[in-house]
VMD Tcl script that draws the C-alpha trace (Angstrom):
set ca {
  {-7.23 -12.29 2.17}
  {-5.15 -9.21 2.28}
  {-6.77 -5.69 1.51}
  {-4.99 -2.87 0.83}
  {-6.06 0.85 0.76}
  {-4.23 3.47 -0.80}
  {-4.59 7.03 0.03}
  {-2.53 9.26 -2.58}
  {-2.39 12.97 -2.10}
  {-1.98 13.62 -5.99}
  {-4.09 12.37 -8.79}
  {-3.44 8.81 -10.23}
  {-4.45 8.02 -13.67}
  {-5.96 5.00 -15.15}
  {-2.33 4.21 -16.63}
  {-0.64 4.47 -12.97}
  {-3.02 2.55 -10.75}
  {-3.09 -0.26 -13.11}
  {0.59 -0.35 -12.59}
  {0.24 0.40 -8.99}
  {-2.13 -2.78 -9.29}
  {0.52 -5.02 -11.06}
  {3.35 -4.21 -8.77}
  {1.12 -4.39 -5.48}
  {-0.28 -7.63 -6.37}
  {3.75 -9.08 -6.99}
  {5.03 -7.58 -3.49}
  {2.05 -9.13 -1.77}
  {3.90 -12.22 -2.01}
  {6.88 -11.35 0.23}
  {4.33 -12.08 2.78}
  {4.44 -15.92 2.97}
  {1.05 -17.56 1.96}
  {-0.37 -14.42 0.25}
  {-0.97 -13.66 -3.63}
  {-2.44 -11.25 -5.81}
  {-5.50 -14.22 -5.84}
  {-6.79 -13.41 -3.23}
  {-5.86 -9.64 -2.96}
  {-8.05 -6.88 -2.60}
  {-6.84 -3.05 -3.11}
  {-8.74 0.36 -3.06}
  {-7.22 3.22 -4.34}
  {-8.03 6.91 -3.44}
  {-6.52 9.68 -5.05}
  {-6.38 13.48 -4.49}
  {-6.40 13.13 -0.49}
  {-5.67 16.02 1.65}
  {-3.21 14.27 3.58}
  {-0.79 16.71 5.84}
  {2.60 15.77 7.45}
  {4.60 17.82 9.43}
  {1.89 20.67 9.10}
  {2.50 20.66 5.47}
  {1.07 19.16 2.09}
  {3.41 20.65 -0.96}
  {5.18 17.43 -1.76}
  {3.18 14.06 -2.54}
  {2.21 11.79 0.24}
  {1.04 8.33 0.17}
  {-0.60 6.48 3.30}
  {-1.45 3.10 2.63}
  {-2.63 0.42 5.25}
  {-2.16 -3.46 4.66}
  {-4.77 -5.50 6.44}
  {-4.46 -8.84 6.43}
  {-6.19 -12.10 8.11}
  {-3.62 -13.84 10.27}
  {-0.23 -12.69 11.37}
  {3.32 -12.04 9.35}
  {6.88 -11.62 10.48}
  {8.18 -8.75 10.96}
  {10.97 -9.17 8.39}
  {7.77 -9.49 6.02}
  {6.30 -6.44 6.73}
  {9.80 -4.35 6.79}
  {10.33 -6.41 2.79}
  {6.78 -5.00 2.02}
  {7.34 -1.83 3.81}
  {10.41 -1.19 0.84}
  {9.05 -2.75 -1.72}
  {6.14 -0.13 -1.28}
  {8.26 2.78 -0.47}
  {10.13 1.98 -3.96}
  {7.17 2.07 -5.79}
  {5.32 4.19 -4.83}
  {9.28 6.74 -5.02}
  {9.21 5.46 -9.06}
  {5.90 5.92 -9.73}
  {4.13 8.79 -7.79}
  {7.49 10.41 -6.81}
  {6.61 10.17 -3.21}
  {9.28 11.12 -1.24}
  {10.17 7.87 0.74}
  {9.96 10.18 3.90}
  {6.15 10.60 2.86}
  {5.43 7.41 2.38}
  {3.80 5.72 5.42}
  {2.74 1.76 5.97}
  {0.23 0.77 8.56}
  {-0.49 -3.29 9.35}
  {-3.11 -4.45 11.20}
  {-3.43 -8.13 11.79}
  {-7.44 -9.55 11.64}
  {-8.20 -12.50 13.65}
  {-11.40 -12.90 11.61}
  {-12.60 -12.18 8.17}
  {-16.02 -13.68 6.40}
  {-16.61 -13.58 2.35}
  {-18.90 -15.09 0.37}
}
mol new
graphics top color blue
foreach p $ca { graphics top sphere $p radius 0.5 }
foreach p [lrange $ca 0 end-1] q [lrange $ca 1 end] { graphics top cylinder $p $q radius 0.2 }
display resetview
């Protein structure tokens, strides 16, 4: 299961995360053996995210979690598949945009 948590510094309407939801859950799949079936994403808007000691232009942090390991060619496609969107949709600089991975060993559900 991959989860993925979205901080935004700007606000993100009802309209925009449902597309931020569509386009996420497509790009998951440039990870081999993951799909928008089994993904899970949080979104948080209005963060007050600094880089560089400054916060005028949007940022987005966003870290992918998932259970088991990828390639590194996989996370780089995800990486600009994310910067993209998040550039057309949020107009986050691509310089603001930042992707953290963390690889789980484990994960339990119900």
């Amino acid at each position: 299961m991959p989860y993925i948590d979205v901080n935004l510094s700007s606000a993100l309407s009802v309209e925009k995360e449902t597309i931020l939801k569509k386009e996420i859950g497509q790009l998951i799949a440039l990870i081999p053996g993951k799909t928008e079936s089994s993904l899970m994403i949080q979104f948080k808007d209005c963060c007050r995210l600094w880089y560089n000691g400054k916060n005028e232009e949007p940022i987005a942090f966003v870290n992918v979690m998932l259970l088991g390991k990828a390639s590194k060619d996989s996370y780089d496609a995800l990486t600009g598949g994310l910067i993209q969107l998040f550039q057309q949709e949020m107009d986050v600089p691509a310089a603001n945009t930042y992707v953290k991975f963390e690889e789980v060993p484990d994960w339990c559900w119900g």
